[in-house]
C-alpha positions in Angstrom: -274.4 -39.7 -149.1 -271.3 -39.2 -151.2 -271.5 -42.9 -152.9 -275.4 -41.9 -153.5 -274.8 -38.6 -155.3 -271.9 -40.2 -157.3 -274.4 -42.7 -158.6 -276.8 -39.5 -159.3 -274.2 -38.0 -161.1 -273.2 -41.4 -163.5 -276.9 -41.4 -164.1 -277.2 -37.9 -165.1 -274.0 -37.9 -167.3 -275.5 -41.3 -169.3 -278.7 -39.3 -169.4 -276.7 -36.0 -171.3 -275.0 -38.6 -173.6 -277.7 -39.7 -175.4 -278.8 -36.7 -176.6 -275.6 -35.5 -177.4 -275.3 -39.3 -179.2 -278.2 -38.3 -181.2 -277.3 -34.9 -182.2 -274.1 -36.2 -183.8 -276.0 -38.9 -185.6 -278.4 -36.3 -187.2 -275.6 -34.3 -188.0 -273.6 -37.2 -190.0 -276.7 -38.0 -191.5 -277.2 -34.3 -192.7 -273.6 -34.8 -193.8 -274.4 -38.0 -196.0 -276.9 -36.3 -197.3 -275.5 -33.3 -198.3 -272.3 -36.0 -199.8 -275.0 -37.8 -201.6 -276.3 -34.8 -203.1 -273.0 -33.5 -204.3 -272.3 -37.0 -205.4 -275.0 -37.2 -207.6 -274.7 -33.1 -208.7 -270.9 -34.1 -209.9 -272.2 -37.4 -211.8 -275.0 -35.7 -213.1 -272.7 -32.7 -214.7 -270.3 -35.6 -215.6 -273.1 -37.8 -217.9 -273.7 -34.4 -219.5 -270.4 -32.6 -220.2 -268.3 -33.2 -222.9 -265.6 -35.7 -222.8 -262.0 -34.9 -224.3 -260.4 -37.0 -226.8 -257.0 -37.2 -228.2 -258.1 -36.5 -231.3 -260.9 -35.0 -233.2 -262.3 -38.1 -234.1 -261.8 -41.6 -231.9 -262.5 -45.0 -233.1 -263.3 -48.4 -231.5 -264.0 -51.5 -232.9 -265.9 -53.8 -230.5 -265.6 -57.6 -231.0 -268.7 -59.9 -230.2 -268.0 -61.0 -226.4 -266.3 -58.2 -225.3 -267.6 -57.0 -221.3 -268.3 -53.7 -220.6 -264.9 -53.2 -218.3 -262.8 -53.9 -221.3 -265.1 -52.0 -223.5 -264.4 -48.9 -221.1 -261.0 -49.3 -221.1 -260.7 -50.1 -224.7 -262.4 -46.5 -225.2 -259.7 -44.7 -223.1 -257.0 -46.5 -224.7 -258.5 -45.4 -228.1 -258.1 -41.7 -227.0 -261.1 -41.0 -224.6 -259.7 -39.1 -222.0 -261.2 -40.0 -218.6 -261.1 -42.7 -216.3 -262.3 -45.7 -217.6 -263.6 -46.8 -214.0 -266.0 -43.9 -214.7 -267.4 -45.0 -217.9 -267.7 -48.8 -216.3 -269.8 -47.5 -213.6 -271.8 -45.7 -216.1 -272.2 -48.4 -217.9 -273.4 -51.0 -215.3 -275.5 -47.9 -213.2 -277.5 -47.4 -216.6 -278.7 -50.8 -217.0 -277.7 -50.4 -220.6 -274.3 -52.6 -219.9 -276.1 -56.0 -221.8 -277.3 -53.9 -224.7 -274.4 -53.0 -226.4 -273.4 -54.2 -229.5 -270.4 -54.9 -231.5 -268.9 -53.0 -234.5 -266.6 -50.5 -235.7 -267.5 -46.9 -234.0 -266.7 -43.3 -234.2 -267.1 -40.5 -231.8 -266.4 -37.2 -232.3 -265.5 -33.7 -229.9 -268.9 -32.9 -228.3 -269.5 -36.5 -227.0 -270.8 -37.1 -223.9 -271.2 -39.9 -221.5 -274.3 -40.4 -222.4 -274.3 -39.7 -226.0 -271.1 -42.4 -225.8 -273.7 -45.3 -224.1 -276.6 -44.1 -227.0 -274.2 -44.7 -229.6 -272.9 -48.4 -228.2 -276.5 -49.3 -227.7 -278.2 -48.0 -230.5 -275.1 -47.9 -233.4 -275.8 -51.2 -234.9 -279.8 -49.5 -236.4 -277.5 -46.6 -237.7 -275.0 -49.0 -239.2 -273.5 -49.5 -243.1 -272.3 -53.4 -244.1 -269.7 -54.1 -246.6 -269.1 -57.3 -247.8 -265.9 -59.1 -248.2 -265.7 -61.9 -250.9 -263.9 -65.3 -250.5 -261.5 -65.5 -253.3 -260.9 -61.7 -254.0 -257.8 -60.2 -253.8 -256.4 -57.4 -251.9 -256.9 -55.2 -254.8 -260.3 -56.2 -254.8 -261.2 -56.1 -251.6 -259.8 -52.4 -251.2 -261.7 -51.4 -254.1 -265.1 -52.4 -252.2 -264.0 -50.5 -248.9 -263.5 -47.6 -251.2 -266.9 -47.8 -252.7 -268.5 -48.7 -249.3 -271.3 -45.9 -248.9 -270.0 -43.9 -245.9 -267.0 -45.0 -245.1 -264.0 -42.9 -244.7 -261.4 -43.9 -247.3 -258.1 -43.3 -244.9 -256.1 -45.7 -246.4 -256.8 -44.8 -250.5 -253.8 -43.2 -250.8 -251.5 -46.0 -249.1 -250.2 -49.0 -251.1 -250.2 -52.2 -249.5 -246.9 -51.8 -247.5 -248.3 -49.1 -245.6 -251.6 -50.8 -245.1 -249.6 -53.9 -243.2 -247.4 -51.4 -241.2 -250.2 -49.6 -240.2 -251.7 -52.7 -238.9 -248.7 -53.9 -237.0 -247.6 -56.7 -239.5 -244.6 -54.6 -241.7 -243.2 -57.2 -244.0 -246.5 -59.1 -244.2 -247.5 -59.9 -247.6 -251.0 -58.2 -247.5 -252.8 -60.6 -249.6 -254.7 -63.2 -248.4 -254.0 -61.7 -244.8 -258.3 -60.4 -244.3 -261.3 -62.5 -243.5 -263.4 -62.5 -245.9 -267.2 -61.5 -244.3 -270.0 -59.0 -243.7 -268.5 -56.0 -241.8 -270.7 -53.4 -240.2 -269.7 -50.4 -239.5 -271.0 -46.7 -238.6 -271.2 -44.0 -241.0 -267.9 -41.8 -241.2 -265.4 -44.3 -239.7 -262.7 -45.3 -241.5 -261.7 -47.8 -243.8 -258.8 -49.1 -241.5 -261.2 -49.6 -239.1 -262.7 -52.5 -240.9 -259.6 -53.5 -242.2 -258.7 -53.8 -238.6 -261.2 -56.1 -238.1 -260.9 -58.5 -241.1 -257.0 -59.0 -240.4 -257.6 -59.8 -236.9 -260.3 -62.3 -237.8 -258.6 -63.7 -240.1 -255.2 -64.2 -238.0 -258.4 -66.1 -235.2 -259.2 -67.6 -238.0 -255.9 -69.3 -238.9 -254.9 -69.9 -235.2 -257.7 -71.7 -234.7 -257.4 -74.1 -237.8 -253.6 -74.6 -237.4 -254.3 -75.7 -233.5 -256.5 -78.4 -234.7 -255.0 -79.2 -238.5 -254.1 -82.9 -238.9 -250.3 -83.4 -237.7 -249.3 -85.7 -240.8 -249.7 -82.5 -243.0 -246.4 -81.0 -245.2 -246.9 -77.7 -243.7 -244.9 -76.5 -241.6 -246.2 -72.7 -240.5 -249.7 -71.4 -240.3 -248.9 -69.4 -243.3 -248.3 -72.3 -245.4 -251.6 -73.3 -244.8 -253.0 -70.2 -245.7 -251.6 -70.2 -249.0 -252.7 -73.7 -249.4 -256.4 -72.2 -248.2 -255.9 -69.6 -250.6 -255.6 -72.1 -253.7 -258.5 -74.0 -252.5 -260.6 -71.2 -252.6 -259.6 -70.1 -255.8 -260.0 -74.1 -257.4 -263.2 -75.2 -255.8 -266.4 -75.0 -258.3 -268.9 -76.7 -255.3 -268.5 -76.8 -252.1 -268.6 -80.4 -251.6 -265.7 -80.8 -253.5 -263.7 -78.5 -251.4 -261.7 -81.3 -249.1 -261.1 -83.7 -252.1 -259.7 -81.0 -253.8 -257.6 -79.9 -251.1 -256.4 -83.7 -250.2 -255.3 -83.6 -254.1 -253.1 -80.9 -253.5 -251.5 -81.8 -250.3 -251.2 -85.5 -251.3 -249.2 -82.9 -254.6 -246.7 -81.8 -251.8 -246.1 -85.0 -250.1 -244.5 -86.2 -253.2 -243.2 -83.3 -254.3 -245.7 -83.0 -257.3 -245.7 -79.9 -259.0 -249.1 -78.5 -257.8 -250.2 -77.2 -261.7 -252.5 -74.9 -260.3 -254.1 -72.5 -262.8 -254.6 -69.6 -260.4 -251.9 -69.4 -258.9 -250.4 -68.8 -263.0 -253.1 -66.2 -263.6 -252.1 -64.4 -260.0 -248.7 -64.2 -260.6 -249.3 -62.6 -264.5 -251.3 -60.1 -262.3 -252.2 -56.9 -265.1 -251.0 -58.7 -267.9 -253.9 -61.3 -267.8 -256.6 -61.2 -270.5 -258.6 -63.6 -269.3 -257.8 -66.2 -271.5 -255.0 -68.4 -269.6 -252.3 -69.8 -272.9 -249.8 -72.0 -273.2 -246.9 -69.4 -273.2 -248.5 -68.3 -269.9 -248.1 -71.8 -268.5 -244.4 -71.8 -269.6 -243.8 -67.7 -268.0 -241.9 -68.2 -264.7 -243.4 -66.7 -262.1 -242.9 -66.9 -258.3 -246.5 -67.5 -258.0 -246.2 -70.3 -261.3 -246.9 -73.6 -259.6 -246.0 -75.5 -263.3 -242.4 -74.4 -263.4 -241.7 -74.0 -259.4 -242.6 -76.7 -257.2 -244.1 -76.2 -253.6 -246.0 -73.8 -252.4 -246.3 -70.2 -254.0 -244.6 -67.1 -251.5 -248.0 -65.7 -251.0 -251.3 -66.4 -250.7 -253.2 -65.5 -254.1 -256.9 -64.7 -252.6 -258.7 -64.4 -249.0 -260.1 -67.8 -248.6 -263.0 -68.6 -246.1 -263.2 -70.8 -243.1 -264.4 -73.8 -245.2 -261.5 -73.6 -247.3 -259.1 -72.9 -244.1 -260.4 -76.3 -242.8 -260.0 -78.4 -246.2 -256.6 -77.2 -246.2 -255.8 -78.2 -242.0 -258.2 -81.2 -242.3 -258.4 -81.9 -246.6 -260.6 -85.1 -247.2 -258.5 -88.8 -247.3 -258.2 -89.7 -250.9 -255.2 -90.9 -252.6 -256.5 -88.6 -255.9 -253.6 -87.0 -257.3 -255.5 -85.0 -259.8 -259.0 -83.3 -260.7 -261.1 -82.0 -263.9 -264.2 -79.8 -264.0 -267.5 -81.2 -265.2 -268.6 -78.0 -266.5 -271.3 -77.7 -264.2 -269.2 -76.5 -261.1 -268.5 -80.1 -259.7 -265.1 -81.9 -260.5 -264.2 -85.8 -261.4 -260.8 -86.4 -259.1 -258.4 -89.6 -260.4 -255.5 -91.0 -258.9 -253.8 -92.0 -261.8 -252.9 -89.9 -264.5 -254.6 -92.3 -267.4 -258.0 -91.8 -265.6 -257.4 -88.3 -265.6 -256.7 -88.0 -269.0 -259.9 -90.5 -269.6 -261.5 -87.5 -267.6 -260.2 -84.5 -269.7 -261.1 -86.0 -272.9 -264.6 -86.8 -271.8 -265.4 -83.3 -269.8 -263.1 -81.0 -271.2 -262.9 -82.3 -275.1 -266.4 -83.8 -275.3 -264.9 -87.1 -276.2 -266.8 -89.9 -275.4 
């Protein structure tokens, strides 16, 4: 009897269990629930409350390839106060994480989550384009960001020594230092903003062509070969002739040729050129004057282009020591300096 009522008693207390079991399930599922709902309550007032920045206004320039982590944490470096684990969720939970598009942005006090997502996804329709000419100068250059239809001229009162602080690179001759492009941008962001950009293109750029330049070339630093760039840009008439004419002045500094280039004269006369290039002004020592110095010139003297980048890390194999325009854009190289002067007479003097 005793075993028999200790087995009804087992029995019974299994039998209480499972109800209790199944209380205490319902109970964490209410509890889930109720966790869910919260959950979704706190992202919900999150997506729609304003976020707080560091500053009034915060820009972000987003490069092509960029994923939407570093893009999250790129804002909160910038000055978007929040967790940038937050905004990734966001992001990916949205669906909208593939749609967003590079380019030079600006939020200001009032911006949401969501508004932030609607402006990466939709900025590029709202978006203004300058365009940055190969060949122009820093002066120029800054004179088309200041003319730009909407962009905020931050940097019109700073000279280019600022400018290159600014930008990380005090000391750094400015010119020649931008890529020279299409930039878009969003209405009300500032000109450093695109400056931004250019320079750090342009530094790719140059990294890129110095890692694969031919070995056997005189330069020794990436910066020689962007002044070399530089005088390319500024000598070629056609752009087939742009490796011959930067094998012509390379094969120049291999033998220690003066490199008698006419732009690099007219750069260094800077204001004081009329437009009509002299004799005298030939004969004026400049730094930039490749007729009295030899070598290369300190600085650049424009923003060359990625085709005149290459022509000077990988110039054409010629032994042509010299060049003369047609007229027509295109340009007769010689090696000698009796064909060249063959050349002159015939294109420059009409000589037959």
């Amino acid at each position: 009897m005793r075993q028999g009522a200790r087995k009804g008693t087992q029995a019974g207390a299994r039998a209480g269990a499972r109800p209790r079991g199944k209380r205490v399930l319902a109970v964490l599922a209410v509890i889930a629930v109720a966790l869910a709902a919260l959950l979704a309550a706190v992202v919900g007032w999150w997506l729609q409350h304003p976020l707080t920045l560091a500053q009034p206004r915060v820009e972000l320039s987003i490069e092509a390839g960029a994923t939407p982590r570093q893009i999250a944490q790129a804002w909160v470096d910038a000055g978007v106060r929040t967790d940038a684990r937050w905004l990734y969720a966001w992001f990916r939970l949205s669906g909208e994480d593939r749609r967003i598009r590079a380019g030079s942005y600006e939020v200001e006090a009032g911006v949401t989550p969501r508004g932030l997502l609607e402006t990466l996804v939709q900025g590029r329709e709202r978006m203004q384009t300058v365009r940055i000419i190969e060949g122009w100068t820093v002066r120029q250059m800054r004179r088309a960001l200041a003319d730009a239809p909407g962009l905020r001229p931050l940097t019109a009162g700073w000279d280019d020594a600022q400018l290159m602080h600014e930008l990380g690179l005090a000391g750094v001759a400015a010119e020649g230092r931008f890529f020279p492009d299409t930039y878009a941008y969003a209405r009300g962001v500032s000109d450093l903003t695109v400056l931004r950009r250019a320079q750090r293109a342009m530094q790719l750029r140059l990294q890129e062509t110095w890692a694969g330049r031919d070995n056997a070339l005189p330069l020794k630093t990436p910066e020689e070969l962007l002044v070399l760039a530089s005088i390319i840009e500024k000598e070629t008439g056609q752009a087939a002739d742009r490796g011959l004419v930067g094998a012509v002045f390379v094969n120049r500094l291999r033998i220690g040729m003066p490199l008698q280039s006419d732009p690099t004269v007219i750069y260094g006369l800077g204001e004081a050129f009329d437009g009509n290039l002299r004799k005298r002004d030939l004969q004026a020592d400049t730094p930039h004057n490749t007729y009295t110095r030899a070598g290369l010139p300190p600085t650049p003297i424009g923003l060359p282009g990625l085709a005149s980048l290459q022509a000077a890390g990988r110039p054409q194999q010629t032994k042509a020591l010299y060049f003369v325009a047609r007229g027509d854009g295109s340009s007769v190289f010689s090696e000698t300096l009796a064909e060249h002067n063959r050349a002159v007479n015939r294109y420059q003097r009409g000589q037959p």
